[in-house]
C-alpha positions as CSV (number, residue, x, y, z in Angstrom):
1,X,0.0,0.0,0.0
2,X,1.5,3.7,-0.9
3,X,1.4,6.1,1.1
4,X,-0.9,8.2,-0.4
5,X,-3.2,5.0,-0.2
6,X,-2.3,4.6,4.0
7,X,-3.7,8.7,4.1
8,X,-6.6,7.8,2.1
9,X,-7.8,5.3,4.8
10,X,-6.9,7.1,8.1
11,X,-8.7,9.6,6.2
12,X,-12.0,7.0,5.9
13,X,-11.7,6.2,9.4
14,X,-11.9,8.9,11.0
15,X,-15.1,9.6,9.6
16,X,-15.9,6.1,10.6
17,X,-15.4,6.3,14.6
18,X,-17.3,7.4,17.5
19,X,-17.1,11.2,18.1
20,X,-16.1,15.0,16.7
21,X,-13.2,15.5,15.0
22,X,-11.5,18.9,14.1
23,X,-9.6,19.3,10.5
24,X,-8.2,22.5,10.6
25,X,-7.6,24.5,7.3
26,X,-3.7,25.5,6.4
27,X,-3.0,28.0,3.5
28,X,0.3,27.1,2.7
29,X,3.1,24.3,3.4
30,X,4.2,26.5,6.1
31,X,1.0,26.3,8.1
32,X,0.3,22.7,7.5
33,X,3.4,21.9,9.1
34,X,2.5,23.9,12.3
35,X,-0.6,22.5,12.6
36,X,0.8,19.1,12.1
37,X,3.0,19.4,15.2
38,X,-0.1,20.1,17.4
39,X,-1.4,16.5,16.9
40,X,-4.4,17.3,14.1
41,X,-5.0,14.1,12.6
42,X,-6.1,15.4,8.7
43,X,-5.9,18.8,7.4
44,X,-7.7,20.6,5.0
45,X,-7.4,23.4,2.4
46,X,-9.1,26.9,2.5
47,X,-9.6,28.6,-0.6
48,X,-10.1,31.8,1.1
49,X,-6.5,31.3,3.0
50,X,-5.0,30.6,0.2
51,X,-6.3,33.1,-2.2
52,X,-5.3,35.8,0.2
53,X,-1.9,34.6,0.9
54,X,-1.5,35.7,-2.9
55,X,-2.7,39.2,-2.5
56,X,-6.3,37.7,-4.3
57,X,-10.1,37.6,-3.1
58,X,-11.7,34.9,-2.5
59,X,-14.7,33.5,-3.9
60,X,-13.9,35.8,-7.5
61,X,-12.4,33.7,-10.0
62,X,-9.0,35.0,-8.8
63,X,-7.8,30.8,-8.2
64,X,-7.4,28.7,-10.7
65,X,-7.6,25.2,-11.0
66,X,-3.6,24.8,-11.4
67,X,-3.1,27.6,-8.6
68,X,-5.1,25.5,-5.9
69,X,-3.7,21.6,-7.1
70,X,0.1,23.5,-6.7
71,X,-0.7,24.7,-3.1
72,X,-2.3,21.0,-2.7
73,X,0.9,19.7,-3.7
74,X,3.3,21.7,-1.5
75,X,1.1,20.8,1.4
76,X,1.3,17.0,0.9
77,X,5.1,17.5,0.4
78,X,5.3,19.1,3.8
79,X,3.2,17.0,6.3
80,X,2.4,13.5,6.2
81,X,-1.4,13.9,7.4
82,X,-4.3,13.2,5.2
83,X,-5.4,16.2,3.3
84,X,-8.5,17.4,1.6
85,X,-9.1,20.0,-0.5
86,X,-11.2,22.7,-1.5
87,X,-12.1,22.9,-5.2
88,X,-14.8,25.6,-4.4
89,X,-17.2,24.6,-7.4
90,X,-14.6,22.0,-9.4
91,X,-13.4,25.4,-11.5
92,X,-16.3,24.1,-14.1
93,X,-20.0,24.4,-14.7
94,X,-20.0,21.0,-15.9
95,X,-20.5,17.6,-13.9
96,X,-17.4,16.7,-16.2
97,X,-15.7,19.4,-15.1
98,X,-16.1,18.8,-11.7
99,X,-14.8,15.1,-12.2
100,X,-12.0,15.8,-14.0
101,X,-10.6,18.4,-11.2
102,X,-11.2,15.6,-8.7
103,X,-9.1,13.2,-10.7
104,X,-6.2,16.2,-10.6
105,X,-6.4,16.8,-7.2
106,X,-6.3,13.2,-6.3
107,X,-3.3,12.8,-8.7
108,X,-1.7,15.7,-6.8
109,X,-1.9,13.6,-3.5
110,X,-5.2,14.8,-2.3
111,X,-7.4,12.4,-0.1
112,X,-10.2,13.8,-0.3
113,X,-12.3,17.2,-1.6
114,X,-15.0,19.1,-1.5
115,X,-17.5,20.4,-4.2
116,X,-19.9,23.4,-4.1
117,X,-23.3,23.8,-5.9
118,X,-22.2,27.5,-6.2
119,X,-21.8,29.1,-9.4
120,X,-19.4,32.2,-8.4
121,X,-21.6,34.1,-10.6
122,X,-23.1,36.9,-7.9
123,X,-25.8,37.4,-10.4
124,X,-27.6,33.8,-10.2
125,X,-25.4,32.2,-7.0
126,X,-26.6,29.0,-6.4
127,X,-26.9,25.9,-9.6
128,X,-29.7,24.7,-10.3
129,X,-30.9,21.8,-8.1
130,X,-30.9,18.7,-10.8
131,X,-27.7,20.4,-12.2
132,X,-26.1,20.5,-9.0
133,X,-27.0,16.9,-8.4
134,X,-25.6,15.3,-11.4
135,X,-22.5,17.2,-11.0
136,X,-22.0,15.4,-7.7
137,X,-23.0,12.4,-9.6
138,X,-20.3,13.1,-12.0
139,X,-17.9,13.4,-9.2
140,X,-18.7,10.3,-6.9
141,X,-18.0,8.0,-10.5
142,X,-14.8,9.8,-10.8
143,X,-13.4,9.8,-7.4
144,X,-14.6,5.4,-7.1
145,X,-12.7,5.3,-10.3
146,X,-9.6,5.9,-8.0
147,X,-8.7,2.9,-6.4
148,X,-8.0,4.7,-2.8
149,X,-11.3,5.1,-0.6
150,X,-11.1,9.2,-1.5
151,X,-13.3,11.1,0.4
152,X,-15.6,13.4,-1.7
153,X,-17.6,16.1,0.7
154,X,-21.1,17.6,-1.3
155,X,-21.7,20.9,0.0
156,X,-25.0,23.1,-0.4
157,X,-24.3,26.9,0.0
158,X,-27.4,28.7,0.1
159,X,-26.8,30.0,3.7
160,X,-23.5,31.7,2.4
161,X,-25.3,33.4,-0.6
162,X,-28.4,35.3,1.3
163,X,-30.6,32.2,0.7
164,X,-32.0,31.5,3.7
165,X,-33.6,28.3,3.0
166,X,-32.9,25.6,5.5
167,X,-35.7,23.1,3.3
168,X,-33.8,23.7,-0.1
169,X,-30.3,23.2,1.4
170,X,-31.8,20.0,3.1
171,X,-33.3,19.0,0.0
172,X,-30.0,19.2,-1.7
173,X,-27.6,17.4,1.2
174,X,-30.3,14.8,0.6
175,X,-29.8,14.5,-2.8
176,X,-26.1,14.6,-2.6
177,X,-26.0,11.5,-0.1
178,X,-28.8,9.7,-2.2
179,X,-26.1,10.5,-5.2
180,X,-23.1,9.1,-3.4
181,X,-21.4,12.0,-1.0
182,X,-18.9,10.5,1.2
183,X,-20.1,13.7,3.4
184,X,-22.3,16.6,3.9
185,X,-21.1,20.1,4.5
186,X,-23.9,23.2,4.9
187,X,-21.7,26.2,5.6
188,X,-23.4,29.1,7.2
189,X,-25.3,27.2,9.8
190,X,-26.4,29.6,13.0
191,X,-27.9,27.5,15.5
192,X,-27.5,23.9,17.5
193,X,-31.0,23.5,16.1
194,X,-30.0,24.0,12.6
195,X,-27.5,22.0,13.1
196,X,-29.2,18.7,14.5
197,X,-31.7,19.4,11.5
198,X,-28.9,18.3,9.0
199,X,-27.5,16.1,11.1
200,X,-30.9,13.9,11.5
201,X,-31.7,14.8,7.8
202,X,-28.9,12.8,6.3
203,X,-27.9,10.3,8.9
204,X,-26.4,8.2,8.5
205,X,-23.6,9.7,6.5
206,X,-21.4,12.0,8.4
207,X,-21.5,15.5,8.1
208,X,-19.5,18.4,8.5
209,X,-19.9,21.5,10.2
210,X,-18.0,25.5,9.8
211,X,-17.0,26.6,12.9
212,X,-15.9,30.7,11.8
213,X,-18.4,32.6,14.1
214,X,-21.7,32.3,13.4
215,X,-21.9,29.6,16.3
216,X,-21.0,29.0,19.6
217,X,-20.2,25.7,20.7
218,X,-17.5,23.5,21.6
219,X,-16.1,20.2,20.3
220,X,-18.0,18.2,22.8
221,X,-21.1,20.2,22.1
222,X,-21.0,19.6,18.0
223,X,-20.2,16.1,18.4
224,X,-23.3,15.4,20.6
225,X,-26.0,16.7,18.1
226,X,-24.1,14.4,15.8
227,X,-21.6,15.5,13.6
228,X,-18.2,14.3,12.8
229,X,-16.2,15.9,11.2
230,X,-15.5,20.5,12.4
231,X,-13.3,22.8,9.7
232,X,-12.5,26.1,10.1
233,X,-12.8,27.5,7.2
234,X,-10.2,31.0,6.5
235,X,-10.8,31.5,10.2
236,X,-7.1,30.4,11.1
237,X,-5.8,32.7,8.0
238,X,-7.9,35.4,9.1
239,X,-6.3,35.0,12.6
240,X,-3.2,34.9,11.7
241,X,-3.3,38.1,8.8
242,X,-5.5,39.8,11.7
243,X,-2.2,39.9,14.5
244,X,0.2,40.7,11.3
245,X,-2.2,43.5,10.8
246,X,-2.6,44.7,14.0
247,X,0.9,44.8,14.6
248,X,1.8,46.9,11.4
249,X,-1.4,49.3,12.3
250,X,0.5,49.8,15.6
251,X,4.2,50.1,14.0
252,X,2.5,52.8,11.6
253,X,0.1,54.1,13.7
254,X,1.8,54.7,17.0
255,X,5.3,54.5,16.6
256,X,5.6,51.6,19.2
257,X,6.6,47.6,19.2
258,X,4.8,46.4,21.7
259,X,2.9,43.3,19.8
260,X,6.6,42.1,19.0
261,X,6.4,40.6,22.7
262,X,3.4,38.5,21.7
263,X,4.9,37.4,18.4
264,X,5.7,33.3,18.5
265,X,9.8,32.9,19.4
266,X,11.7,32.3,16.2
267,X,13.8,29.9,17.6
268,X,10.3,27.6,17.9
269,X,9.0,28.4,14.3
270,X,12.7,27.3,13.0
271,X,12.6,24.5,15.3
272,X,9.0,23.6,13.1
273,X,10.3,23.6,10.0
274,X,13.5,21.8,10.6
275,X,11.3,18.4,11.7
């Protein structure tokens, strides 16, 4: 078995055991490693980290396909934890378009992915619900054409695109498990009640929830209404560009260092990367 086969099934099994876990979301090689060394079992990409750890929005066309399966690569290279990636909507309109971006990133080491039933078009947001659904069709042939038990997460993002419509995203996980989804993924949930609402709706297949804010509740608390599997979303890139920030605002601002004291000791970060 190679080892991109070994990451494939730790992968599987986490999803597979009692409990919560947490699969953080690293923007660059650099950040995988660090959150390697604090014991994460899988990682996972974030398109928003990424895109604005090259000066680009998120969510705008500004990634391509070849940009996000390079930063996939440069991860695997520096940590040997099962990662997943983010291929927003699969860069295509197309269910074929979405399976062949599947086939790259697993090519490129990935383990598993997720796919959106967003368009990026701001003018008509969301695809259309059979279209959506045979593109994650599309994608669950491709990914069991594989030969490693890759993990393909179906996500429905009306809550992130002013549609408020707990039914219709319901509807839609739904569909996605009935079409094959390894796992189900609603960003933009606000409540424990939403929450259990998915979670009940597409039992049994695990499902994922985005922990960046809009709730309140702990590891413990998640994994009692039932889900498996917490991300983070840019929330760790936003942390991390938030301090920089902060710390330049006060350099510029007020003529002072003082953040420097809070800054992580270089001797530990080199100590990081030298592993």
């Amino acid at each position: 078995m190679d080892a991109q086969t070994r990451r494939a099934h730790a992968f599987k099994a986490l999803h597979q055991r009692d409990g919560a876990f947490v699969i953080p979301n690293p923007w660059d090689a650099g950040s995988a490693r660090m959150l390697a060394s604090l014991g994460f079992e899988a990682l996972a990409t974030t398109s928003a980290g990424f895109a604005f750890s090259l000066g680009r929005p998120d969510a705008e066309g500004a990634l391509s396909l070849e940009d996000t399966l390079g930063n996939v690569r440069a991860i695997v290279g520096a940590s040997d934890l099962p990662l997943a990636v983010d291929l927003e909507n699969g860069f295509a309109d197309s269910p074929a378009g979405c399976a062949q971006a599947l086939l790259q990133a697993a090519a490129s080491g990935a383990v598993g992915a997720s796919i959106e039933d967003a368009t990026g078009r701001a003018e008509d947001p969301i695809y259309d619900f059979q279209l959506a659904v045979e593109r994650i069709q599309a994608s669950v042939t491709a990914v069991r054409s594989l030969g490693l038990p890759f993990t393909l997460t179906a996500r429905a993002e009306n809550l992130l695109h002013g549609r408020n419509d707990l039914a219709d995203t319901i509807r839609r996980l739904q569909a996605f498990a009935e079409a094959g989804a390894d796992v189900l993924y609603a960003p933009g949930l606000r409540t424990p009640e939403e929450v259990l609402a998915v979670v009940r709706a597409v039992a049994p297949k695990p499902v994922n929830v985005l922990m960046s804010g809009g709730l309140s509740l702990t590891v413990a608390e998640l994994g009692a209404l039932g889900v498996k599997r917490i991300s983070l979303g840019s929330t760790l890139a936003r942390a991390a560009y938030g301090a920089f920030y902060a710390a330049a605002q006060e350099i510029q601002g007020q003529g002072c260092f003082d953040l420097a004291n809070q800054a992580m000791p270089f001797g530990q970060i080199n100590q990081l990367f030298k592993n």
